[in-house]
Each structure stands twice: as C-alpha cells, then as structure tokens.
The first five atom37 places (N, CA, C, CB, O) and aatype in JSON, in Angstrom:
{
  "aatype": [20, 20, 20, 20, 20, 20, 20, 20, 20, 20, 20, 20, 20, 20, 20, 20, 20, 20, 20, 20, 20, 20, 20, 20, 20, 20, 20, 20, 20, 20, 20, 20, 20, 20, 20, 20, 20, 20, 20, 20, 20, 20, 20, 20, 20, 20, 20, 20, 20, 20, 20, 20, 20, 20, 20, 20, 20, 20, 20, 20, 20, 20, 20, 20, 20, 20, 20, 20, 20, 20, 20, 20, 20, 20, 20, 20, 20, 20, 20, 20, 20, 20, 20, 20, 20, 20, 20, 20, 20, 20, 20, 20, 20, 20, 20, 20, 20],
  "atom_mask": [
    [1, 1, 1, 1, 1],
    [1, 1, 1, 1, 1],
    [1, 1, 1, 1, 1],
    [1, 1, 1, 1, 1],
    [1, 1, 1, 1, 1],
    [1, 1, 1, 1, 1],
    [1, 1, 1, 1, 1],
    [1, 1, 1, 1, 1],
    [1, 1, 1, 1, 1],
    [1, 1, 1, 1, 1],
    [1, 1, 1, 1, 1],
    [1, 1, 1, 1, 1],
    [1, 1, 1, 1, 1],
    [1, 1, 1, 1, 1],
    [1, 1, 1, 1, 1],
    [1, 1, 1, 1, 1],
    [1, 1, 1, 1, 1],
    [1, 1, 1, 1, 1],
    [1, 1, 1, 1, 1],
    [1, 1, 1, 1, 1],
    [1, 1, 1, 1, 1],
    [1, 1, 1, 1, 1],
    [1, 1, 1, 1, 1],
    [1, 1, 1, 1, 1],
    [1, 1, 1, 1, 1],
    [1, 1, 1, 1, 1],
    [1, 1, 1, 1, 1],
    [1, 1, 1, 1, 1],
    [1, 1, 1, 1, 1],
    [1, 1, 1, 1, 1],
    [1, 1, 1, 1, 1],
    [1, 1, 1, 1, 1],
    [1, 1, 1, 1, 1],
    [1, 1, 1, 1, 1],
    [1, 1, 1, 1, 1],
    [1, 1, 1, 1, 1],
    [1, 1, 1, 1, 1],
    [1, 1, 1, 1, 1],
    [1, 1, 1, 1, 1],
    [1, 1, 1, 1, 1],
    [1, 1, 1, 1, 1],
    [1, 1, 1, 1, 1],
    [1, 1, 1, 1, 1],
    [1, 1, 1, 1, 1],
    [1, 1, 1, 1, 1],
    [1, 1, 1, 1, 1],
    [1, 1, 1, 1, 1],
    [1, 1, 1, 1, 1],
    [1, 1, 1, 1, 1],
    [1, 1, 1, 1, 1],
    [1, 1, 1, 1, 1],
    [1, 1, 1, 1, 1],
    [1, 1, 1, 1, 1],
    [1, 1, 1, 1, 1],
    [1, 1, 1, 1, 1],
    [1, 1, 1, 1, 1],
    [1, 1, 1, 1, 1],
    [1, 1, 1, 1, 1],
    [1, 1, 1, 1, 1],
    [1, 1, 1, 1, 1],
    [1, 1, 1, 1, 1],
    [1, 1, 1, 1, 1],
    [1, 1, 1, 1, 1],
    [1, 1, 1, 1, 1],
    [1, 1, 1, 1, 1],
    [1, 1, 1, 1, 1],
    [1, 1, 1, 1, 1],
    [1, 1, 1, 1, 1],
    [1, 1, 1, 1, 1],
    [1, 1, 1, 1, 1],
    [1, 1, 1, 1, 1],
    [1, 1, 1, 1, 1],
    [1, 1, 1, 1, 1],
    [1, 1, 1, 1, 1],
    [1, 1, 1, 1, 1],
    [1, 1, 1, 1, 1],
    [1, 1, 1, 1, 1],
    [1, 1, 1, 1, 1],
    [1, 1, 1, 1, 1],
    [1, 1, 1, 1, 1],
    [1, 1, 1, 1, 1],
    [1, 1, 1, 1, 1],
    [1, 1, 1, 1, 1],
    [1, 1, 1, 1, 1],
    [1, 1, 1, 1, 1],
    [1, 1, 1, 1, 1],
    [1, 1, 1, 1, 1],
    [1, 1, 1, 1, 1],
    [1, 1, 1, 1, 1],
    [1, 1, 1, 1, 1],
    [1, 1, 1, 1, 1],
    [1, 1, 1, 1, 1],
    [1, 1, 1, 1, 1],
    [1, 1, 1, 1, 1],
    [1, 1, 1, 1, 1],
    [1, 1, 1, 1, 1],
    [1, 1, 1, 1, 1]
  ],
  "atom_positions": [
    [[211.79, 88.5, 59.01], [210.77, 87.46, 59.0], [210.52, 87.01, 57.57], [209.46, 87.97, 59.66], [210.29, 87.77, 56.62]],
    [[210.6, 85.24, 57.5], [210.19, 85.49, 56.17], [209.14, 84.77, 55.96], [211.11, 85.27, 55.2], [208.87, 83.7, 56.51]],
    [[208.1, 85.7, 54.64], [206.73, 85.03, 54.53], [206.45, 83.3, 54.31], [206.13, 85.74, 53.31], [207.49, 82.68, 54.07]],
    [[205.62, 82.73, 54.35], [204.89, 81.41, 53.89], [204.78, 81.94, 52.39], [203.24, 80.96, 54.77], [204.83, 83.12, 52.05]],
    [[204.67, 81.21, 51.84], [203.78, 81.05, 50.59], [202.51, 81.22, 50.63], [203.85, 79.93, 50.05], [202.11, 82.05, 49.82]],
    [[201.45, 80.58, 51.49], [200.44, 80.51, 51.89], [199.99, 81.55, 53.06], [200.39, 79.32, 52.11], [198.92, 81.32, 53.61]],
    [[200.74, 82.64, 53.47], [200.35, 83.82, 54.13], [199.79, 84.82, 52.92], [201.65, 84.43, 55.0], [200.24, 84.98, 51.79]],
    [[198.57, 85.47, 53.63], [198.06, 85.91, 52.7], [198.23, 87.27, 53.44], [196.76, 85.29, 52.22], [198.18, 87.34, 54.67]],
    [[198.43, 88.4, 52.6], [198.54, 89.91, 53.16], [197.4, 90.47, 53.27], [199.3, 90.85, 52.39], [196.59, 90.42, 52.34]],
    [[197.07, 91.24, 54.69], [195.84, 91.74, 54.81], [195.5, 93.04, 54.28], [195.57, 91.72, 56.0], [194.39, 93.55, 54.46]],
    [[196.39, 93.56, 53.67], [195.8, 94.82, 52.79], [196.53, 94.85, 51.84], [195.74, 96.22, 53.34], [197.71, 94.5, 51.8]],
    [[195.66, 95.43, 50.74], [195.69, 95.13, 49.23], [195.38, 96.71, 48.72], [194.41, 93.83, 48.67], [194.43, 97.4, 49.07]],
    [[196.42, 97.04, 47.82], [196.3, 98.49, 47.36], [195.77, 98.4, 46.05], [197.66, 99.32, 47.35], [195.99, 97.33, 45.5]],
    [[195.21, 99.13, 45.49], [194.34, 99.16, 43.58], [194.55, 100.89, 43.75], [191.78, 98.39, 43.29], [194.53, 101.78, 44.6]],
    [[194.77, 100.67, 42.32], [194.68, 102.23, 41.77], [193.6, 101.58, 40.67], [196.41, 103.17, 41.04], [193.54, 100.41, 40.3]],
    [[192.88, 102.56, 40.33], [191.35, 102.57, 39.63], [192.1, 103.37, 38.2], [189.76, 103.72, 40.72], [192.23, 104.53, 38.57]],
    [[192.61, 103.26, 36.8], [193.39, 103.33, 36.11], [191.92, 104.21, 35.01], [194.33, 101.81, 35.84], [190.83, 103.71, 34.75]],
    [[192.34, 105.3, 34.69], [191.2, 106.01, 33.76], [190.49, 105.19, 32.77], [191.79, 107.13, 32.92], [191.01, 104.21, 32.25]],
    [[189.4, 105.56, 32.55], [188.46, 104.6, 31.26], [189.53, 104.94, 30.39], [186.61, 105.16, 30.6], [190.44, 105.76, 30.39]],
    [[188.86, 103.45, 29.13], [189.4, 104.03, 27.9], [188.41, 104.32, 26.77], [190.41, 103.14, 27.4], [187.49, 103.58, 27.13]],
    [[188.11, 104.74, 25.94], [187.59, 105.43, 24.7], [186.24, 104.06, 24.71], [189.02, 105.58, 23.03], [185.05, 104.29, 24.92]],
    [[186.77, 102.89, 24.48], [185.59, 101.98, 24.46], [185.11, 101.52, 25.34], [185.65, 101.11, 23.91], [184.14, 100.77, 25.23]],
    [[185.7, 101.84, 26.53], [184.46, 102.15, 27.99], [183.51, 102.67, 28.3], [184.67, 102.62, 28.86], [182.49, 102.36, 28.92]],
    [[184.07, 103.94, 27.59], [183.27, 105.21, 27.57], [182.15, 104.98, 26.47], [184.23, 106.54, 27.2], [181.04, 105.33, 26.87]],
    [[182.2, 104.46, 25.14], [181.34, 104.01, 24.48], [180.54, 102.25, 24.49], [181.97, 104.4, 23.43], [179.65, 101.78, 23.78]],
    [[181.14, 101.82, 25.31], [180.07, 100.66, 25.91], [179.11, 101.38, 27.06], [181.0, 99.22, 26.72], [177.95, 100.98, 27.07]],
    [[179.44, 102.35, 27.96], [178.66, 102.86, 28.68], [177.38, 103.32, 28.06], [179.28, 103.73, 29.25], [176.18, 103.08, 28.18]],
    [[178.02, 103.93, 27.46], [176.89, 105.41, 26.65], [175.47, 103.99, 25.84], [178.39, 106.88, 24.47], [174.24, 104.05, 25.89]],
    [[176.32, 102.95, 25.22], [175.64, 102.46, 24.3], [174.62, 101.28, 25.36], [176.73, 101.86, 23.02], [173.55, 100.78, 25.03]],
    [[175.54, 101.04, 26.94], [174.75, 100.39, 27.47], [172.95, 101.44, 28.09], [175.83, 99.73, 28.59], [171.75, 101.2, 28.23]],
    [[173.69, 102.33, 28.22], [172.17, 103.23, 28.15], [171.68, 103.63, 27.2], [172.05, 104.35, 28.72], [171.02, 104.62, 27.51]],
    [[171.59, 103.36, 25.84], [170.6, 103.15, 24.77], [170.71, 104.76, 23.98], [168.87, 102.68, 25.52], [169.9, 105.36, 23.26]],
    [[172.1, 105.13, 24.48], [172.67, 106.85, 23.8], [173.33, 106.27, 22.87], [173.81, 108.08, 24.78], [173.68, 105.09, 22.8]],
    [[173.57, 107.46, 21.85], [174.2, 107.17, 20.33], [175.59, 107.32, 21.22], [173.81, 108.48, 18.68], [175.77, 108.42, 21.75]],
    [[176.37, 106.5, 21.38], [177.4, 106.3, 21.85], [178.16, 107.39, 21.27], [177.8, 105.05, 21.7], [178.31, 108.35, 22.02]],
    [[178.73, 107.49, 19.98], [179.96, 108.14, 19.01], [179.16, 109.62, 19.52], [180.06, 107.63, 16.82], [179.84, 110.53, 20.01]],
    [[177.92, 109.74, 19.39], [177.5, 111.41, 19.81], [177.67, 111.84, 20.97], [176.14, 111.81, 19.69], [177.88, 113.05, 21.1]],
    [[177.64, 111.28, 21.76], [177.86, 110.97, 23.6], [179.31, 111.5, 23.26], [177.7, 108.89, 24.51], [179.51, 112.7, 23.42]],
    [[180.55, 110.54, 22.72], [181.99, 110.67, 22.86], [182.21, 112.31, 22.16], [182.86, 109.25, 21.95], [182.69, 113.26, 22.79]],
    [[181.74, 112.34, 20.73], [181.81, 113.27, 19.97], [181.79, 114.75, 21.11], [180.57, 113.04, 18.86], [182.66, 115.59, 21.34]],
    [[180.25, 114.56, 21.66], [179.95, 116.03, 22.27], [181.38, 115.97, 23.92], [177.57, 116.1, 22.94], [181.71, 117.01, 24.48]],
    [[181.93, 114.65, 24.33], [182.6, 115.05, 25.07], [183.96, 115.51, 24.74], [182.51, 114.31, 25.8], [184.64, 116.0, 25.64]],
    [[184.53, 115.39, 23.36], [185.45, 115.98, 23.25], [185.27, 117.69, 22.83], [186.1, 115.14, 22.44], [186.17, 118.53, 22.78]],
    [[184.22, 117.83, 22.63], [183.93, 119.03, 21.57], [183.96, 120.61, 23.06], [181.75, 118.64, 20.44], [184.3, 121.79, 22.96]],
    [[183.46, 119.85, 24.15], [183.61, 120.43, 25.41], [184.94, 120.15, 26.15], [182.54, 120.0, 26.18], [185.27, 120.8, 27.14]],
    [[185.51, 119.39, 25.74], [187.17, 118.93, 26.18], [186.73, 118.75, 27.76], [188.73, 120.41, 25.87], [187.31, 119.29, 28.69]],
    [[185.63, 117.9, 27.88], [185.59, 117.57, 29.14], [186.01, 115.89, 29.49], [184.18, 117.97, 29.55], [185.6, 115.26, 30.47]],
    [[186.85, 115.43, 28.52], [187.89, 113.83, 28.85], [187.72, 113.32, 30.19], [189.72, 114.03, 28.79], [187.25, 112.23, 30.53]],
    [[188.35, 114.64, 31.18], [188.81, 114.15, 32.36], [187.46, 113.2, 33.27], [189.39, 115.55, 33.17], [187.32, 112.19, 33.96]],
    [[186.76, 114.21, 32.75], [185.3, 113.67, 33.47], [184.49, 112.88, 33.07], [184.45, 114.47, 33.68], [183.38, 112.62, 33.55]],
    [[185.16, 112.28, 31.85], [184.4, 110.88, 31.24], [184.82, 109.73, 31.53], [184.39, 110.72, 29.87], [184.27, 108.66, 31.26]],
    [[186.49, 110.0, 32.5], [187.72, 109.02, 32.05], [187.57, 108.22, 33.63], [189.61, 109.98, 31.6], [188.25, 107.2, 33.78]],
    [[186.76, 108.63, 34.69], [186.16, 108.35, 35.83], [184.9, 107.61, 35.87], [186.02, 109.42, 36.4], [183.96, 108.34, 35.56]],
    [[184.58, 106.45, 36.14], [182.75, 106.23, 36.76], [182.13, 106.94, 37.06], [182.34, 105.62, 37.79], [181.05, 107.18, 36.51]],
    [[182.47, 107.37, 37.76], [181.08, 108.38, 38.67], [180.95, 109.62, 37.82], [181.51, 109.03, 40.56], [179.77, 109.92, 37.67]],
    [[181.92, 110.54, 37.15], [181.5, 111.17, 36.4], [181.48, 110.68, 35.28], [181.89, 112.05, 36.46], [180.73, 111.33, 34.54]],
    [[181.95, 109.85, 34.81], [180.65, 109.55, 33.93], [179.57, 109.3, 33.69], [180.58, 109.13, 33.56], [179.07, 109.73, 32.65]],
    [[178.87, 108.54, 34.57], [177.81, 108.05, 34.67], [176.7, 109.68, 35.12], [178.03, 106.68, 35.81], [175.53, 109.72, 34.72]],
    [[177.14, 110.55, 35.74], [176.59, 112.13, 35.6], [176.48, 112.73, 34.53], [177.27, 113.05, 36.18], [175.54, 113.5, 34.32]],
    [[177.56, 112.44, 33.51], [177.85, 112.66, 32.23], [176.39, 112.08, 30.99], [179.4, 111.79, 32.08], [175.67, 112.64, 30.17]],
    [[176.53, 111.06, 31.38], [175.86, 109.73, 31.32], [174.33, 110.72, 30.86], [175.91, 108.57, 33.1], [173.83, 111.25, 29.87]],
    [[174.1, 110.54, 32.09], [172.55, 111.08, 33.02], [172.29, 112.52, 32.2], [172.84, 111.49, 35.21], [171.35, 112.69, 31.43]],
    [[173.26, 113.47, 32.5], [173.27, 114.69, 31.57], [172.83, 114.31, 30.11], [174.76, 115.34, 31.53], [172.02, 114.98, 29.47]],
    [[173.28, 113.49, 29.78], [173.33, 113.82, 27.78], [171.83, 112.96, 27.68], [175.18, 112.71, 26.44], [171.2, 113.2, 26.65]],
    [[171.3, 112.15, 28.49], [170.41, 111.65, 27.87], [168.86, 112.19, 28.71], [170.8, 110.07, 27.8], [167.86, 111.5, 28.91]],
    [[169.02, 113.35, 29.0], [167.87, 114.38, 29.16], [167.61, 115.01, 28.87], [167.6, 114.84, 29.67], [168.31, 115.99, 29.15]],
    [[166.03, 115.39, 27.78], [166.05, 116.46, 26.91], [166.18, 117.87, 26.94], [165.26, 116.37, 26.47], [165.46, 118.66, 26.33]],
    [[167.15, 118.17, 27.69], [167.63, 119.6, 27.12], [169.11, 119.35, 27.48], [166.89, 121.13, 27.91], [169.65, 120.27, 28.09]],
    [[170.22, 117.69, 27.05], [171.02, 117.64, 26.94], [171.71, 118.0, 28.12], [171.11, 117.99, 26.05], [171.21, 118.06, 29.25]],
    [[173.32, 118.35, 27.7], [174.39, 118.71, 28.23], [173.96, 120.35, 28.48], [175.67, 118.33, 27.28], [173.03, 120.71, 27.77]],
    [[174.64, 121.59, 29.58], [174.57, 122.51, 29.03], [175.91, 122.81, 28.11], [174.2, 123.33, 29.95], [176.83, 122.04, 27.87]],
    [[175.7, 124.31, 27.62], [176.33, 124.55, 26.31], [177.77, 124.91, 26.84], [175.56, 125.77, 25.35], [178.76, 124.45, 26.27]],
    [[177.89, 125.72, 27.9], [179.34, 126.29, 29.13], [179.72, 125.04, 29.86], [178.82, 127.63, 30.62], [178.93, 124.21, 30.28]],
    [[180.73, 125.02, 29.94], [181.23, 124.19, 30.58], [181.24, 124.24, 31.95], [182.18, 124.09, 30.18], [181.12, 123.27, 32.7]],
    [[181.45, 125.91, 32.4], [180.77, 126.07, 34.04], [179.9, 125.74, 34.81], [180.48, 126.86, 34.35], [179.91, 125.45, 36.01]],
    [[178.66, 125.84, 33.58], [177.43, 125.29, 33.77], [177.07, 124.01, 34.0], [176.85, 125.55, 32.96], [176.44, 123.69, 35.01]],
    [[177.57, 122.87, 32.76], [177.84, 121.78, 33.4], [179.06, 121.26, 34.16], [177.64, 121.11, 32.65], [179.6, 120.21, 33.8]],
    [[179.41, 121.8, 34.99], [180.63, 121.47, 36.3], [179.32, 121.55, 37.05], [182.22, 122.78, 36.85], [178.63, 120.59, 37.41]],
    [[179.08, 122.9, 37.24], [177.9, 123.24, 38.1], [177.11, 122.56, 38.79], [177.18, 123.71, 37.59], [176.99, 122.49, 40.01]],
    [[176.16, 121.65, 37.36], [174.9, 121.2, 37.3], [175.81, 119.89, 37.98], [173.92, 121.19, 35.7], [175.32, 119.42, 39.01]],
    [[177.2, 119.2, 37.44], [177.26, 118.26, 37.56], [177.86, 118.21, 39.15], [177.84, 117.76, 36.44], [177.8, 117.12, 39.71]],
    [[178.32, 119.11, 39.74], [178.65, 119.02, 41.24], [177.02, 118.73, 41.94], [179.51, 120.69, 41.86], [176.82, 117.75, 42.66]],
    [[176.11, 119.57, 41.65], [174.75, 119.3, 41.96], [173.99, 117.84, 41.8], [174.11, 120.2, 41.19], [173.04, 117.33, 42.39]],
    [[174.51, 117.59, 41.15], [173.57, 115.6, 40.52], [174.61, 114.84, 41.32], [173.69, 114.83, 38.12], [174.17, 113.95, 42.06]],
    [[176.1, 115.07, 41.28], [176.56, 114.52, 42.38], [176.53, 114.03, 44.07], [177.06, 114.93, 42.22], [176.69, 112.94, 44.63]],
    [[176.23, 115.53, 44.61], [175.46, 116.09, 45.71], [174.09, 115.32, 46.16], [175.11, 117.49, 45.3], [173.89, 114.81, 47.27]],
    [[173.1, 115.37, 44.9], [171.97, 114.64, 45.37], [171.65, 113.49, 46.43], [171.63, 114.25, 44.44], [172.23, 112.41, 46.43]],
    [[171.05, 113.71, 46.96], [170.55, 112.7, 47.69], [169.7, 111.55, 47.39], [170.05, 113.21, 48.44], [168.48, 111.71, 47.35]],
    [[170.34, 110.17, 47.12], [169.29, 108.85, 46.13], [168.59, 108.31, 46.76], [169.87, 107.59, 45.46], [167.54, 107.94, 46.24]],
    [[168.9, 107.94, 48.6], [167.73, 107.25, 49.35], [166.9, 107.83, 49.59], [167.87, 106.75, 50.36], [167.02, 109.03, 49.83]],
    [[165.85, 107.27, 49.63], [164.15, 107.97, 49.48], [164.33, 107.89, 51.03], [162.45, 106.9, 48.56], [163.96, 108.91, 51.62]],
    [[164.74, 107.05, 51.68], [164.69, 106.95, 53.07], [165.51, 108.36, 54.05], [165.41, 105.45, 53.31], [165.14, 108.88, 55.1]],
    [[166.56, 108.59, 53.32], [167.58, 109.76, 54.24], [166.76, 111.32, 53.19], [170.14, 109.39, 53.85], [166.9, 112.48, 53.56]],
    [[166.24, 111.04, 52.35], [165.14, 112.19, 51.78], [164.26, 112.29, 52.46], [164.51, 112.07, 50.55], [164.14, 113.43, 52.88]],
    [[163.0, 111.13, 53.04], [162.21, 111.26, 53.55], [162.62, 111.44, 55.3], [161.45, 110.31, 53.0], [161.58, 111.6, 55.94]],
    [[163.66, 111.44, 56.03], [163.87, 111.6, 57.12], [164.47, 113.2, 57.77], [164.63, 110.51, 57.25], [164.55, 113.76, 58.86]],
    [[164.82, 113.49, 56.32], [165.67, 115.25, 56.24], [166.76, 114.79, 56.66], [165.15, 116.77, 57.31], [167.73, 115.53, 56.81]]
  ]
}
C-alpha cells in the first residue's frame, strides 16, 4: 500500500532525551535557587541521573530549596525522594482516603 502525502499516521513515538546542564540550571534559577549551588551540590552527591529527568528533578528541585536542604547520604535522599514522589497532591483523593 502506498501512503498519500496527506495521510497522517495515527501514532507517533518520542523518546524524552535527558536534560542538559542548562536545563538543569534554568530550572533551579526558575525557582529563585542559586542555580550553580543547586548543580554544584548535585554533582558532589553524583546524583546526575536524577537531575537529567523532570520529575526528578523537580523533587530534587523541592529538596534543595527546604531548610534543612538535601540529606547528606544519598540513601537518604533516594528515600526521602521515593516518598515526595509517592505523595499524594489532590486535596480531593487526600480528603476522600
């Protein structure tokens, strides 16, 4: 069979391609964090992988800009960060159990 020009295919594949370095620091700086300290403390924990994603970043994110920070283990923040993941955001499926 051969296509039209004007047939359009009904499914469309994307791969979501890792942040890069100034993603990661437009993020940080769009939430009002010292961006370079944000990047700094994520290499210093060699936690890349989990900056190089949205969603963990944005946990990442959330972590560094609460005062008692990141924790210091990295277990700890996997931990904490499987937990903030987990959370539940609608007040509605909170307030229903």
């Amino acid at each position: 069979m051969v296509k039209k020009k004007d047939d359009i295919d009904p499914i469309s594949v994307f791969e979501l391609a890792p942040l890069r370095k100034k993603d990661i620091l437009c993020a940080a700086a769009d939430r009002c964090l010292d961006s370079n300290a944000f990047l700094k403390e994520v290499q210093l924990k060699e936690i890349q992988p989990l900056a190089s994603h949205p969603s963990t970043l944005n946990m990442l994110l959330g972590l560094f800009g609460r005062p008692g920070g990141q924790p210091k283990q990295r277990s700890k923040l996997y931990r904490l960060g499987c937990e903030t993941l987990a959370d539940e955001r609608s007040n509605s499926r909170k307030e229903s159990r």
